[in-house]
N, C-alpha and C positions, 0 to 999 in steps of 0.2 A: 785411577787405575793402578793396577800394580806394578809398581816400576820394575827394573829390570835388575838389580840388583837382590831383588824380593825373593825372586826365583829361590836361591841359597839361603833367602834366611826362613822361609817360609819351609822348604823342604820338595818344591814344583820340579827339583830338576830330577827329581824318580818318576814324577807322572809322565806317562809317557801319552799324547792326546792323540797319536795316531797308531800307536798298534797296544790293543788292547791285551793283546798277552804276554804281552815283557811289563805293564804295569806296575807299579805301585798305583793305591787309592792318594785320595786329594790330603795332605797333610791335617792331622787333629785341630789344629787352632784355628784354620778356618771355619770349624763348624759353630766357635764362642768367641772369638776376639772383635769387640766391639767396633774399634776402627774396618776389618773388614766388612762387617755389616754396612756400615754406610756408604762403604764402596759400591757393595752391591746394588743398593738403592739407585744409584745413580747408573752403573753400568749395568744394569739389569732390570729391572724393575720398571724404571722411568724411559727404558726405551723398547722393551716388551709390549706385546701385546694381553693385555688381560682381560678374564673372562668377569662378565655383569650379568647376566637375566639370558631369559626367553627372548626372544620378541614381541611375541605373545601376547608377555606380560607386561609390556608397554602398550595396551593395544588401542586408547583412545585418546585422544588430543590432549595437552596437559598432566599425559601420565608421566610417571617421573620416580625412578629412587636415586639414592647414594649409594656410594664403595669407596674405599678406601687405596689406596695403591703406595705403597711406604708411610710416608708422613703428610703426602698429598690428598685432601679430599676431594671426590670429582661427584657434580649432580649430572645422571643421562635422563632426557626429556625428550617426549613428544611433540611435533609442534604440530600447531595447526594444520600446516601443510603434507601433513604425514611422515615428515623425517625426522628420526631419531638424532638427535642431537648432545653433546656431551661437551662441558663445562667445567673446568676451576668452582668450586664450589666457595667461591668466594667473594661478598662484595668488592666491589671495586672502589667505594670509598674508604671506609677504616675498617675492610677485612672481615665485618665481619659473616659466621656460616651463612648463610640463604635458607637450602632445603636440609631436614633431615628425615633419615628412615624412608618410606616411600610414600606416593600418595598420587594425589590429581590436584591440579593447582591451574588456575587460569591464565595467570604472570608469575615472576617470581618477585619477591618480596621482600627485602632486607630489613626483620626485624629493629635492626636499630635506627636507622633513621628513615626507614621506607622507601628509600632508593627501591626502584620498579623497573624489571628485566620485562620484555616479553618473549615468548618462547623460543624464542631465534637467541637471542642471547643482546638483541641490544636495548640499549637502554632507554626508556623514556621521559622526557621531559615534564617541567614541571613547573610553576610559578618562581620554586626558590632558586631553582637552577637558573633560571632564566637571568636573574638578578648578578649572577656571578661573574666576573669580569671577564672575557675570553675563555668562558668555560666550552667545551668543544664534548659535547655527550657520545658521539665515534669513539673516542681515546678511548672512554668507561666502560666502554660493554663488558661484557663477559669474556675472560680468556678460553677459548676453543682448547678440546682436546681431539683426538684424532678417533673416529669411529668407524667402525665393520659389521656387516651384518654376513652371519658365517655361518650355514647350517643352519639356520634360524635362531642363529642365537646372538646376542650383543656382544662387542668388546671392544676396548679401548684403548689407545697407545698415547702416552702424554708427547713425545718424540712426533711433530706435526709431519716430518719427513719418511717418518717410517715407510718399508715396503710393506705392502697390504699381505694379511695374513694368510688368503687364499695360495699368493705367491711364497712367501714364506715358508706355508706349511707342504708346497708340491702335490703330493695324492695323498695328501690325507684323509679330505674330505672324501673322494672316492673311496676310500678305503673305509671308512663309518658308514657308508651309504650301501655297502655290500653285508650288512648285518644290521643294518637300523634302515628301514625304506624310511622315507619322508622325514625325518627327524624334524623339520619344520612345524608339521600338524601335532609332534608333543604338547601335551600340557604341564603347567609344575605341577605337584603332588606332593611337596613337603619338601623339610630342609630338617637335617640334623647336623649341630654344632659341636665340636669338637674343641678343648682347649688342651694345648698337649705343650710338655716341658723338655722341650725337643728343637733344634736349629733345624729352617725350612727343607736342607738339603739332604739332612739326614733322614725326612720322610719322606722327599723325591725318591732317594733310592732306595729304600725296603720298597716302596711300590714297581721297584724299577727289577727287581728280580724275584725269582721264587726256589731260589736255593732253601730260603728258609721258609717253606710252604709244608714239605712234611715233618719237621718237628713244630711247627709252630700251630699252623692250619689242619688240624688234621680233617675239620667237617670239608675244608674251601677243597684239598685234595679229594673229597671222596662226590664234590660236583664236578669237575670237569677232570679230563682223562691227563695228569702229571706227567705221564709217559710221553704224550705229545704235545702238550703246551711247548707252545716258543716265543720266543722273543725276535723282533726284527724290529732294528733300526732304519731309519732315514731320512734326512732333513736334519726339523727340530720336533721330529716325531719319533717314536718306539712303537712297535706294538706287542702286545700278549694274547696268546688264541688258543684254543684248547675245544675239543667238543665236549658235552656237557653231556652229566651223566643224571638220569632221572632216580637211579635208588642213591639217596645220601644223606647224611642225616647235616645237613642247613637248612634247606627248606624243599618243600615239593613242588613240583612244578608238574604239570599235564604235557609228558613231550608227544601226546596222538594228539594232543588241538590243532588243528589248522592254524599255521600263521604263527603258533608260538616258534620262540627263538632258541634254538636248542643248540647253541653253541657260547664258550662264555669267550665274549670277547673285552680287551680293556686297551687303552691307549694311552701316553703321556705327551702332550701336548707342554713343547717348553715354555716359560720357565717351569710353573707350579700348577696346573691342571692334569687330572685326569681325567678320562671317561671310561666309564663301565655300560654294559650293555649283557643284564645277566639274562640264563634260561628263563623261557617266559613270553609272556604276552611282552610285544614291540615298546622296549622301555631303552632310554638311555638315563645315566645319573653321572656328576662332576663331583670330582670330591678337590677343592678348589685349596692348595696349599697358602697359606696367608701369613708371611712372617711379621711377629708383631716384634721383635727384639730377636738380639744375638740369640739367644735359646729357646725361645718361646713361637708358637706358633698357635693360629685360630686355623681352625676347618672345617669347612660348609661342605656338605653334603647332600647335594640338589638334585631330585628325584623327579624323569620329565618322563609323563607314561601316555595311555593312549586316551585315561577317564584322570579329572581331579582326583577323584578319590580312588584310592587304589584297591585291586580286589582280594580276594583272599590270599592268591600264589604272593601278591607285592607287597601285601602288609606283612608275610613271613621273610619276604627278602630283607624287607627292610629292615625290623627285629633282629634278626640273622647280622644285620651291618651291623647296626648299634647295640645288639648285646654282647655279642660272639668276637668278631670280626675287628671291628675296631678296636674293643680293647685289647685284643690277642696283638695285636700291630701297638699300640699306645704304648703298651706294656714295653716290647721290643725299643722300640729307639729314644724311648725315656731310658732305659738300662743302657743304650751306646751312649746315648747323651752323656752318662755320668761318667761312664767309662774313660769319654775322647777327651778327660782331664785330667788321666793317669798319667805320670812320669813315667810310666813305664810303654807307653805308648805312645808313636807318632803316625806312622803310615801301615798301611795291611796292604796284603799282595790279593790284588782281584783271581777270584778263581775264573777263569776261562779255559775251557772244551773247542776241541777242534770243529767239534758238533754243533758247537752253540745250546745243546740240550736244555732241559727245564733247568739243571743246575747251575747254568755259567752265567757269570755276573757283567756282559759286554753289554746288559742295558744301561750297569751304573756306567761303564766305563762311556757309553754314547753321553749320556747326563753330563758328566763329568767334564771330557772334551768341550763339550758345548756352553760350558762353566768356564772355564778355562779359558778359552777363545776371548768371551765377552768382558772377562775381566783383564786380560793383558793385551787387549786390543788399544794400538796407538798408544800404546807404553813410552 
């Protein structure tokens, strides 16, 4: 954690984490100084709740992928008995991986010397084991990670003590459920990847405001109505909501169909999750923040609609992300990124409205706070 003397050398004692309009932003060097990164791993990361799959997409005995969570790999598996189960992705003899990528698998299988998990995570025995002096196969199993099944979706806390994210998150989930019915009955429908030269936190908050929506976005402005978009924080949630306007030049949508969704709503879900939920046939998509280094970030783009394949209004939306949209944003905080290395730069003053309007930046400053907290917590 960040000790207490950090405050001044860091620059924290301008952020202000409880009134957002006397703020300064979070000091430039936290966005690249490598030791802070690995702080965060530990005080964040490793005790957050993180987003994995559908449920869905686990849906028969033996199914099973990987993720990644800082330096940690973790396998989540189906087991026989129908519960989703999530694992250290690691033998318990000489370490090494088990599963990769995804699949269906009957036990799990330790390539190197075929140490044999069954779906549960423990271990089974074996002639050579058996020979082994006070070997005790309880000790070996598989190290447990902490699992949730959330909206119908997976996630997982390495932190066994964690508080469950339902409680964590307060009304969140009510609050998705008031523009997505069932979000459970989603299907996936694709993933696009993003590789972007950018610190995790610095795309938290360009998602986290839309001050920079009419010079940057000018199509994302002309789908839903900017004049009444807002932001509301609470928890370890924010949200963004706007109603949605059918003549725009992003994509088209039929707002006389029955049932389509004709409001754009979006959510941040702390640490690095988003949800979006555009005009349209009942779709939700996560655009899943993944820090792989001080600078560097991966992001998955996961598309949950009502068919696999998506129909004509989703295949424009989705276009619309990845050609438009995303790099319009890439663009942006790869340009802060290089910037938050300027000597002539240290902290920026958050804009905030008394209004809270589409202009004012109190989404970063929620983000921010809640950054804050985790990191100088028991300092």
């Amino acid at each position: 954690m960040l000790k207490k003397n950090d405050q001044e050398l860091f620059g924290l004692e301008r952020f202000n984490p409880d009134d957002a309009s006397r703020s300064y932003t979070l000091p430039g060097n936290l966005y690249y100084d490598p030791e802070i990164f690995e702080v965060e791993k530990e005080a964040i990361f490793y005790k957050a709740w993180n987003f994995v799959c559908a449920a869905n997409q686990l849906e028969a005995p033996g199914s099973y992928t990987t993720t990644r969570v800082g330096d940690q790999n973790i396998a989540i598996v189906r087991g026989r008995d129908g519960e989703i189960r999530a694992f250290h992705n690691v033998c318990s003899h000489r370490a090494h991986q088990l599963l990769s990528g995804e699949g269906k698998t009957r036990m799990i299988v330790c390539p190197y010397h075929a140490w044999t998990y069954d779906l549960d995570g423990s271990l089974r025995s074996n002639s050579i084991l058996e020979t082994v002096d006070g070997f005790a196969k309880e000790e070996f199993c598989l190290k447990p990670v902490k699992v949730e099944i959330f909206l119908g979706f997976v996630w997982i806390n390495l932190d066994l003590d964690a508080v469950p994210l339902v409680e964590q998150s307060g009304g969140f989930g009510d609050d998705v459920r008031r523009y997505v019915d069932t979000p459970e009955t989603l299907k996936f429908a694709g993933r696009l990847t993003f590789e972007i030269k950018a610190n995790w936190k610095n795309v938290v908050e360009n998602f986290q405001e839309c001050y920079h929506c009419p010079p940057a976005h000018p199509a994302l402005v002309e789908l839903f109505d900017h004049g009444i978009y807002r932001t509301k924080n609470y928890g370890i949630c924010s949200s963004h909501i706007a109603p949605a306007r059918e003549d725009n030049s992003a994509y088209k949508f039929d707002a006389s169909k029955k049932g389509n969704q004709l409001m754009y709503a979006a959510w941040f879900l702390w640490p690095n999750l988003t949800f979006n939920a555009f005009p349209g046939r009942r779709n939700l998509s996560f655009m899943h923040i993944m820090p792989t280094g001080p600078e560097t970030t991966f992001e998955h783009w996961d598309f949950f609609l009502e068919d696999e394949t998506p129909n004509e209004e989703e295949v424009a939306a989705m276009d619309y992300i990845k050609n438009v949209l995303q790099p319009e944003d890439i663009g942006l905080v790869e340009s802060v990124q290089r910037g938050l290395h300027s000597k002539a730069y240290s902290q920026g003053r958050l804009v905030i409205d008394n209004d809270r309007t589409s202009n004012s930046e109190h989404g970063i400053h929620h983000f921010q706070s809640i950054y804050y907290k985790a990191m100088t917590a028991n300092r």
